[in-house]
Phi, psi and omega in degrees: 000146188237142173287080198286114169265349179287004220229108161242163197345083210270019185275175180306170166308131189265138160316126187235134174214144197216125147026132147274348157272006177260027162269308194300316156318304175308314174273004162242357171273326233096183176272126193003156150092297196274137233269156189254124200255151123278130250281326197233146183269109201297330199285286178342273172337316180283332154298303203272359169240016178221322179285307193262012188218132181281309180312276152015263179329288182308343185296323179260349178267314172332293181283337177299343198245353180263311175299324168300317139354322178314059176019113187255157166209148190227112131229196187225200188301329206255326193200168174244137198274126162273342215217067188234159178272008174278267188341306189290314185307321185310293191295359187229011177349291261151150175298330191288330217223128150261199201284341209275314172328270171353262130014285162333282192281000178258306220289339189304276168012287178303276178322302168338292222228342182090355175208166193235163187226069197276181210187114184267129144264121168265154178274162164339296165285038152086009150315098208312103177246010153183168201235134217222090160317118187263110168340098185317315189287000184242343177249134237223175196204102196255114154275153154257211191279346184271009186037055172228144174295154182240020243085137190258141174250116166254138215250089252210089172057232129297013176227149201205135174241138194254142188237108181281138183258359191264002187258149172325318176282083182296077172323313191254155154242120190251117172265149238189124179251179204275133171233135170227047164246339200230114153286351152274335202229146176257168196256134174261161181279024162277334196268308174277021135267035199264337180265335173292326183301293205286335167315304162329278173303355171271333172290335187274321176300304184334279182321310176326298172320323180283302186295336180258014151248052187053009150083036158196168195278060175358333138130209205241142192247127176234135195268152162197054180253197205265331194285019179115293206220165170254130182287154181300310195300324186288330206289332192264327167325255184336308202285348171281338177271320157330281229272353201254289207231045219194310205252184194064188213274299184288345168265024164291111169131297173022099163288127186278152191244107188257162172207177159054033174086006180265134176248153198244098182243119185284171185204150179212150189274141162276170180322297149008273191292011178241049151260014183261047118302301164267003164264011175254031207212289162301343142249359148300316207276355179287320179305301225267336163308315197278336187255346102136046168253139188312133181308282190340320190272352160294300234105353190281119207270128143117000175262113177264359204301347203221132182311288185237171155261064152253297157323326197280312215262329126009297182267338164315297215269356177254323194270352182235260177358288197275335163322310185291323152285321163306314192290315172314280183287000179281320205291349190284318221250004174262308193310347177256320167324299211314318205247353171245013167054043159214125208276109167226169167231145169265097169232182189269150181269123167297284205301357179262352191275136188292307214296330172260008156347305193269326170294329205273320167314257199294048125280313189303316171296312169327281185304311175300302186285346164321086155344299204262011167250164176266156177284004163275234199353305198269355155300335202273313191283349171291337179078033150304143171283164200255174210270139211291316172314343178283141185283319160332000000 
């Protein structure tokens, strides 16, 4: 089956029906037409927990490449497809991207910002011929009066291009994780660690700041001459010979030369003031929590919650990964039903993932000694399309 986009529908008009709040969104989004902003500045944020934040970064790279990682499978009620054109687009998105890239690049997209962005290109006959990840920080959401988008704006510098959303032919697909302050927009799990982020990253300028003062506030110039005070030319003299031949890494052990009365009383932190080691310790794990990755698979020192990283990494990929894929590809694979006007599903094959091996094992083993079941029943609960060949 080929995807037409010139070609429309010939069943009748579906009965429309809508929302009775959505007038009441659209007149708390703005007025028709006009673009709906999000609430929080994604690229800021996006510097400061994922370019500038080590945890931040593994977290979204971690869960992004293990969900993309994933096996995929496209069947229907009846069979499962090796050879489907859904299929070939998914393994070929674009000349630029395979699926895993791709893929890759949506689940970041959602974690950052909370929401992904696919993008349909037809080809020359009207054909769908490739899927393009779009930049979160760059696209808007035009509600209409019915508070549903009527077009998405993508934002480019000064130039801006618009995606009508009113036509048979959906161009965008916006997947969206749940806020429940925002009707557009989704909420990510950058945004609630966004105060453990800064903690974090305040702990890290600190440790630096230590290291490049010999890693203690190195102490005090006590005057003890008779006028009192240090005149300003002598007070900025010092402080130019501190920074000059006295701070950093390469002037440590630097023996000091005192004059005019001046004394050298050294300082030091007590146990006390070096606990902001475990409050930089205690907001990674605020972080890798909020991202809903096991610390231990950080690395994060002081965590016990999981027995072995075998559990760990286990509860990774059943309580985060496959929700989030699953969630991903269901929504993918109805917006392509939508456009190839055939109901198919895009899902993960659990028997291909290793971390789940051993559940998919004694589910299999389970389900197979069930008597009492049909072999129809027990494709079902396997989640198998039913066997073309059955009498059943």
């Amino acid at each position: 089956m080929v995807f037409d986009f010139l070609k429309k529908s010939a069943r009748g008009a579906a009965e429309v029906k809508a929302s009775a709040a959505g007038p009441v969104i659209a007149m708390q989004g703005g007025m028709s037409g006009r673009v709906a902003w999000s609430p929080r500045d994604v690229v800021s944020l996006t510097k400061a927990g994922f370019t500038g934040n080590p945890v931040g970064f593994r977290s979204v790279k971690l869960i992004a490449e293990a969900a993309a990682a994933l096996p995929l499978v496209l069947q229907n009620a009846d069979q499962r497809f090796e050879q489907h054109p859904v299929l070939d687009l998914v393994r070929r998105p674009n000349a630029g991207q395979g699926r895993a890239e791709l893929f890759e690049a949506l689940y970041g997209q959602m974690l950052l910002s909370g929401n992904g962005y696919l993008e349909v290109v037809p080809d020359e006959e009207g054909q769908a011929a490739e899927l393009h990840v779009l930049r979160s920080d760059r696209m808007n959401v035009v509600p209409g009066t019915d508070g549903w988008p009527v077009a998405y704006e993508y934002a480019v510098g000064g130039r801006r291009h618009r995606f009508d959303m009113t036509g048979d032919i959906q161009p965008i697909c916006h997947i969206k994780t749940f806020h429940p302050q925002d009707d557009h927009y989704g909420l990510s799990p950058m945004q609630a660690a966004a105060s453990a982020i800064d903690v974090h990253n305040a702990a890290s300028r600190w440790s630096k700041g230590l290291l490049d003062n010999a890693a203690r506030p190195s102490g005090a110039f006590v005057y003890s001459g008779g006028e009192g005070q240090l005149s300003q030319d002598q007070f900025e003299r010092l402080q130019s010979d501190m920074a000059s031949y006295h701070q950093g890494a390469a002037n440590a052990g630097r023996p000091m030369l005192l004059e005019g009365g001046l004394d050298w009383k050294p300082m030091g932190f007590s146990p006390s003031d070096m606990e902001f080691q475990k409050t930089k310790e205690a907001a990674a794990r605020e972080i890798s929590v909020a991202f809903g990755v096991p610390p231990m698979l950080l690395g994060i020192p002081g965590d016990a919650t999981y027995a072995n990283y075998q559990e760990a990494h286990r509860a990774f990929y059943r309580l985060t990964v496959l929700p989030l894929a699953t969630k991903v590809t269901a929504t993918i694979s109805e917006w392509l039903s939508g456009i190839a006007g055939e109901q198919v599903t895009l899902q993960p094959d659990l028997d291909q993932v290793p971390a789940l091996s051993g559940e998919r094992e004694a589910q299999w083993r389970r389900i197979a000694d069930a008597d009492f079941l049909t072999e129809a029943e027990k494709r079902s609960l396997l989640g198998l399309p039913k066997r073309v060949d059955s009498d059943e």
